[in-house]
BALOBA-1460 file (C-alpha; in Angstrom, 3 decimals):
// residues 179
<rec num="1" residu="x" x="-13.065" y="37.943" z="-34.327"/>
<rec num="2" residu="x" x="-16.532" y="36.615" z="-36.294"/>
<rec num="3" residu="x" x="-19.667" y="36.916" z="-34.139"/>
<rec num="4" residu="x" x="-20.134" y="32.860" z="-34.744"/>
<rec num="5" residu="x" x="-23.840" y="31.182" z="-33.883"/>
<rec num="6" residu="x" x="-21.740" y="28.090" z="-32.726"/>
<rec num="7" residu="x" x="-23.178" y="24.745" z="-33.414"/>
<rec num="8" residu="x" x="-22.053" y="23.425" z="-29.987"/>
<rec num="9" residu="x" x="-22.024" y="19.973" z="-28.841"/>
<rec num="10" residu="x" x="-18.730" y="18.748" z="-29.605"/>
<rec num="11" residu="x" x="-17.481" y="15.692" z="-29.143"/>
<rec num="12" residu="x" x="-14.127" y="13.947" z="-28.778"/>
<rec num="13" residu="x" x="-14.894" y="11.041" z="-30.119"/>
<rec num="14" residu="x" x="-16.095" y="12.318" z="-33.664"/>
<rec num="15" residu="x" x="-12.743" y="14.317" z="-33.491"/>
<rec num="16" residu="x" x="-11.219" y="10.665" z="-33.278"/>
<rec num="17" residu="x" x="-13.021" y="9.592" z="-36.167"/>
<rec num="18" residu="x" x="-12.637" y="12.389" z="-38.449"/>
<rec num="19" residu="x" x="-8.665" y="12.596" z="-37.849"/>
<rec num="20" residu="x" x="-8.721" y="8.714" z="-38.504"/>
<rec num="21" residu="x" x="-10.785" y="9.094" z="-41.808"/>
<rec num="22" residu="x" x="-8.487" y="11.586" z="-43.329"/>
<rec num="23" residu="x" x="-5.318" y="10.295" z="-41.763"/>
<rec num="24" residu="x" x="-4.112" y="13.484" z="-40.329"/>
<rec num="25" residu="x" x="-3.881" y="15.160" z="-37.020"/>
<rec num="26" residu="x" x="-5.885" y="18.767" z="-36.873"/>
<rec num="27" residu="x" x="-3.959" y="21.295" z="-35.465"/>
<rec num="28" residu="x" x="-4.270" y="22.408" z="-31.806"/>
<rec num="29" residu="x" x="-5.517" y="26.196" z="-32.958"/>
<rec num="30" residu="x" x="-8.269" y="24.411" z="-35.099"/>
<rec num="31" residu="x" x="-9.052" y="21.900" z="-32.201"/>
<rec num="32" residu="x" x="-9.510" y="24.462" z="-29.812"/>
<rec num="33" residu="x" x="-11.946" y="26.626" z="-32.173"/>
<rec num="34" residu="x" x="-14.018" y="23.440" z="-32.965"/>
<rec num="35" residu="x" x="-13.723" y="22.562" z="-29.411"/>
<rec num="36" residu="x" x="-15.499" y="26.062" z="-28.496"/>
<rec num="37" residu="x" x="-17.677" y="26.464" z="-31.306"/>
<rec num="38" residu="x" x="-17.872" y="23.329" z="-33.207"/>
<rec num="39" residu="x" x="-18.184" y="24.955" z="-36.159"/>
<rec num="40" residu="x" x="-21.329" y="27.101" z="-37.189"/>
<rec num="41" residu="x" x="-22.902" y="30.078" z="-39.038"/>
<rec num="42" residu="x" x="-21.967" y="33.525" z="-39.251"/>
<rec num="43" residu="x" x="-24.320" y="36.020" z="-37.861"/>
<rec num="44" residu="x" x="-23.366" y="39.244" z="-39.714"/>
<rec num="45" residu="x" x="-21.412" y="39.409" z="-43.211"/>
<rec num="46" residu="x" x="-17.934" y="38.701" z="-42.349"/>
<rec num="47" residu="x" x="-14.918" y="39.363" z="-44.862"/>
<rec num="48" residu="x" x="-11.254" y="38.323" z="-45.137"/>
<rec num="49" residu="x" x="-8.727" y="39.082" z="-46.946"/>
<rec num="50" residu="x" x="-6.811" y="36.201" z="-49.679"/>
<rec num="51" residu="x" x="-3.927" y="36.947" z="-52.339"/>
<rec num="52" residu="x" x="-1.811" y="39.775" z="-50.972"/>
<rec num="53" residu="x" x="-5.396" y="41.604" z="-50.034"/>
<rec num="54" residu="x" x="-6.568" y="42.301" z="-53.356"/>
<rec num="55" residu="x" x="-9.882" y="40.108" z="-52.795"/>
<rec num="56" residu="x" x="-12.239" y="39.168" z="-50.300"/>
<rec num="57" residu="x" x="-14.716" y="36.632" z="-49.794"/>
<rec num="58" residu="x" x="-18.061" y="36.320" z="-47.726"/>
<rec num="59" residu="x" x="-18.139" y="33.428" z="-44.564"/>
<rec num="60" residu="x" x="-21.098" y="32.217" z="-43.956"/>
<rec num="61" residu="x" x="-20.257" y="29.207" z="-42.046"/>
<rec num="62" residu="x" x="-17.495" y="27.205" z="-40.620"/>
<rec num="63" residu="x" x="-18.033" y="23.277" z="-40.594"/>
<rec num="64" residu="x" x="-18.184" y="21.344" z="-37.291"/>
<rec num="65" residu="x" x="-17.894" y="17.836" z="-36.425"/>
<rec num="66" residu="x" x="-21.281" y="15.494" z="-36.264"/>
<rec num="67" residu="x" x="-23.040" y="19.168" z="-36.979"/>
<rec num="68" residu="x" x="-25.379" y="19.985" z="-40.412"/>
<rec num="69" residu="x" x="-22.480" y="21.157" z="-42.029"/>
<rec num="70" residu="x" x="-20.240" y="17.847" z="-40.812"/>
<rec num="71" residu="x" x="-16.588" y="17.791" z="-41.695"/>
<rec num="72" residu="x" x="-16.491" y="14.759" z="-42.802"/>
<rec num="73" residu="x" x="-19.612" y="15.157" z="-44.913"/>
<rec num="74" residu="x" x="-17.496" y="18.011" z="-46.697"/>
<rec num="75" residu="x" x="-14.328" y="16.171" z="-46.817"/>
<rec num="76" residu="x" x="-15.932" y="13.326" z="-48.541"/>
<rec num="77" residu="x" x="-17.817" y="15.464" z="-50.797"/>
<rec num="78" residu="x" x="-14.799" y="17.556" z="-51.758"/>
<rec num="79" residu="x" x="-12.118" y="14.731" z="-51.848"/>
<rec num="80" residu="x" x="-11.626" y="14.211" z="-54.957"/>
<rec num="81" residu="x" x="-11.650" y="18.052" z="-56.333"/>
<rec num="82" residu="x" x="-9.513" y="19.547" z="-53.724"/>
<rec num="83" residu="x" x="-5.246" y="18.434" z="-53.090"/>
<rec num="84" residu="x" x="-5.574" y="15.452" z="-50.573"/>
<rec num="85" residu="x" x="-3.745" y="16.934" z="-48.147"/>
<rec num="86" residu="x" x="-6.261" y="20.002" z="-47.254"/>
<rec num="87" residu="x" x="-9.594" y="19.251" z="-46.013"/>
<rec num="88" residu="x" x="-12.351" y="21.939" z="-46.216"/>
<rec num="89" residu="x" x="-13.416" y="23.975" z="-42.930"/>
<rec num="90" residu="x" x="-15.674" y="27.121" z="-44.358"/>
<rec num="91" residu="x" x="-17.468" y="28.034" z="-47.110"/>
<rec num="92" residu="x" x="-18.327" y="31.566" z="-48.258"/>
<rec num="93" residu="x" x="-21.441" y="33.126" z="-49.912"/>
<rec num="94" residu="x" x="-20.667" y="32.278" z="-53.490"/>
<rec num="95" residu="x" x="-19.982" y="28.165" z="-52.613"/>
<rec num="96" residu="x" x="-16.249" y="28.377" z="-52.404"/>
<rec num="97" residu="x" x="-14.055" y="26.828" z="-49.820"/>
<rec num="98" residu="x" x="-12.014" y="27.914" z="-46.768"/>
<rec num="99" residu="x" x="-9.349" y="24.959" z="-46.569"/>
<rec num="100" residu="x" x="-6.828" y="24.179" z="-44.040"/>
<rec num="101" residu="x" x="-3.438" y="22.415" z="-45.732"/>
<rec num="102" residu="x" x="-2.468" y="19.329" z="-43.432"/>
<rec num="103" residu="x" x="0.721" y="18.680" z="-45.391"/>
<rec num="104" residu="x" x="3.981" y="19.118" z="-43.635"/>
<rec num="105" residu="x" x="5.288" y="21.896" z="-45.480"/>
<rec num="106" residu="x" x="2.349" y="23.245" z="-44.682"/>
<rec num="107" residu="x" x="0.623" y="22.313" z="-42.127"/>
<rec num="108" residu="x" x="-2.017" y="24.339" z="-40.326"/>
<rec num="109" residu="x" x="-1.323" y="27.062" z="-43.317"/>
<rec num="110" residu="x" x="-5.164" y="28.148" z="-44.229"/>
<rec num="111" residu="x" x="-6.482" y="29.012" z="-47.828"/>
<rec num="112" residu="x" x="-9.119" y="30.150" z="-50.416"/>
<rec num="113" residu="x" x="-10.290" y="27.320" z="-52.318"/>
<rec num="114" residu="x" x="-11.877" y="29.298" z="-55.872"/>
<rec num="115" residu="x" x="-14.291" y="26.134" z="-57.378"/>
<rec num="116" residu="x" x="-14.865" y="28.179" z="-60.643"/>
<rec num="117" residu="x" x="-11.073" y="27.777" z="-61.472"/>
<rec num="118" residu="x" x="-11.589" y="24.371" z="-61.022"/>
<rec num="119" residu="x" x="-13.350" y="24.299" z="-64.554"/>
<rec num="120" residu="x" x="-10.569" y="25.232" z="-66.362"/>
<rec num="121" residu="x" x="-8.890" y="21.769" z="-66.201"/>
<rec num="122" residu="x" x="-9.748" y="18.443" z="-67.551"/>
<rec num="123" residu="x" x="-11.947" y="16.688" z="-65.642"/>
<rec num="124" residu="x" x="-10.610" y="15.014" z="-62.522"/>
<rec num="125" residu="x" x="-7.582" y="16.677" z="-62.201"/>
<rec num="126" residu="x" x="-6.911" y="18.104" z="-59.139"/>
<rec num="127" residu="x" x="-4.427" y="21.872" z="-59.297"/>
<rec num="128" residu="x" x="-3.074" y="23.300" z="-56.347"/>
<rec num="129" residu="x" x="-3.815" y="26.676" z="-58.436"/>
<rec num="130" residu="x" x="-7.326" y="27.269" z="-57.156"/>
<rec num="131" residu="x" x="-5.985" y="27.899" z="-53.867"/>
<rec num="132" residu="x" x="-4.900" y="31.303" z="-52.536"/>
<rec num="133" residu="x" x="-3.099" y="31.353" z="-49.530"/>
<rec num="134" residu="x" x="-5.374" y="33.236" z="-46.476"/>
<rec num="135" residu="x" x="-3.018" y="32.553" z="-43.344"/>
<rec num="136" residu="x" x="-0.157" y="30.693" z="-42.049"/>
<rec num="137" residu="x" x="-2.291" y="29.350" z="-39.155"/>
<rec num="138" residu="x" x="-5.794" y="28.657" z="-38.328"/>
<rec num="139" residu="x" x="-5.402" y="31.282" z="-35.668"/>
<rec num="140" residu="x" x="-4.461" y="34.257" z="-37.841"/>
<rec num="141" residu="x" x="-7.027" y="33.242" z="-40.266"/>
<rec num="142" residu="x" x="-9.803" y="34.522" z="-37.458"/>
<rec num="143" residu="x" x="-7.525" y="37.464" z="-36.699"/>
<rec num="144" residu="x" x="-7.705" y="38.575" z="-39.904"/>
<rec num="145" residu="x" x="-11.533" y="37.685" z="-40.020"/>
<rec num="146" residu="x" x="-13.687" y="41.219" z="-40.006"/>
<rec num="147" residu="x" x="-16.619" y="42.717" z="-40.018"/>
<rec num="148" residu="x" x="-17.839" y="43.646" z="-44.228"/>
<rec num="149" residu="x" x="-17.230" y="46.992" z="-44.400"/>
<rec num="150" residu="x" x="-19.047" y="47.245" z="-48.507"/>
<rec num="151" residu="x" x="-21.609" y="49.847" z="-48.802"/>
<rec num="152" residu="x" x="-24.260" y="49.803" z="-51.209"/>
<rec num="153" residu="x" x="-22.216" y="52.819" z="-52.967"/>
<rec num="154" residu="x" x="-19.632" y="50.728" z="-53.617"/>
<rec num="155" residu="x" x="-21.584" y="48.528" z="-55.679"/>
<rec num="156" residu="x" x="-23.411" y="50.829" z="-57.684"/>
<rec num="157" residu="x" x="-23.185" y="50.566" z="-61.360"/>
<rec num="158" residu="x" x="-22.222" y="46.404" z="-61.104"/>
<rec num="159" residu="x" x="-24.817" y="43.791" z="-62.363"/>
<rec num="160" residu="x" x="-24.937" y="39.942" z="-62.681"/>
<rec num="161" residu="x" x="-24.120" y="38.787" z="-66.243"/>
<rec num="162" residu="x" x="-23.541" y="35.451" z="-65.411"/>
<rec num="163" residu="x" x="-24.533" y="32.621" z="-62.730"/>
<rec num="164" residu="x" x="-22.821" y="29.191" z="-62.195"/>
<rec num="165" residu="x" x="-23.384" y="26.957" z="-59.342"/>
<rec num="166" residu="x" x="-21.112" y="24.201" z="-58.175"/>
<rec num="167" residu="x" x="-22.818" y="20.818" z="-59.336"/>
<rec num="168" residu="x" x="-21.691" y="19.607" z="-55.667"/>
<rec num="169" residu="x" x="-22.857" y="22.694" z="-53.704"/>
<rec num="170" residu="x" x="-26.399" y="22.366" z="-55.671"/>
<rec num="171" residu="x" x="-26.251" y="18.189" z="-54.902"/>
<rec num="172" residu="x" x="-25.988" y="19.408" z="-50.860"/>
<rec num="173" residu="x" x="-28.465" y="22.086" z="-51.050"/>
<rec num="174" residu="x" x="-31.292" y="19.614" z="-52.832"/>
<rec num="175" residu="x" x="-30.055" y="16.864" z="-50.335"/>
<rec num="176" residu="x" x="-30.704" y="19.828" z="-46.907"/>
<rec num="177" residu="x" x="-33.853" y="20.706" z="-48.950"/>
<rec num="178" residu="x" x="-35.643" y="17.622" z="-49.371"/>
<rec num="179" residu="x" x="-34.869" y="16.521" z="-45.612"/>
């Protein structure tokens, strides 16, 4: 499992609320984690695996409730780009989303939310394409959570061509900035 710096404090009643303002029930694995940790940030690089393992992704944080990285704050913020039926829980280095599916196909199923394939539709329009299944529960999602094994070897010879930044990641980071 992640070493988490949790954000503590949780409390039942902003579990209440949230719940309320999406209109589903978390649950009971995701409870128990926010419960514990309340969300937070990870302390060392932490990968996991998405897609049949061919690609991983960076945490850096998992959201809490009533914390600096506030579910709700994220929900609302991400409502209207992501299926209304998953609400966003993580977010890795590169801005993208770790989103648990609340639908009842699906529920508690956990996936990769990829905002850069979100540009290739029009506007507004919301495809269940940019997300790549992680885990069939919250709770195998953090079992399959470990520590970055990368070297620096392994990325010899790469280099940045390009560099795009969500407009709504760089809205929250000039918003935490200017507090």
């Amino acid at each position: 499992m992640m070493n988490i710096v949790s954000n503590n404090g949780f409390n039942k009643k902003n579990l209440i609320t949230f719940s309320q303002k999406v209109g589903y029930k978390l649950p009971e694995d995701y409870i128990e984690f926010l419960q514990k940790y309340n969300g937070g940030y990870i302390k060392n690089s932490y990968s996991t695996y998405y897609h049949c393992g061919k690609h991983k992704f960076i945490l850096t944080s998992m959201f809490g409730l009533g914390t600096k990285d506030d579910l709700l704050n994220q929900f609302e913020l991400y409502k209207n780009r992501i299926p209304n039926t998953y609400i966003p829980i993580g977010r890795d280095a590169g801005g993208n989303l770790v989103c648990l599916n609340l639908s009842k196909e699906k529920y508690g199923y956990v996936y990769f939310w990829d905002h850069e394939e979100e540009n290739k539709y029009e506007k507004g329009k919301i495809a269940i394409t940019d997300l790549y299944l992680i885990a069939e529960s919250f709770n195998e999602f953090l079992n399959s959570v470990a520590e970055d094994s990368t070297t620096k070897l392994e990325l010899d010879g790469y280099e940045v061509k390009k560099v795009w930044i969500d407009p709504g990641f760089l809205k929250e980071l000039n918003n935490k900035s200017s507090k």
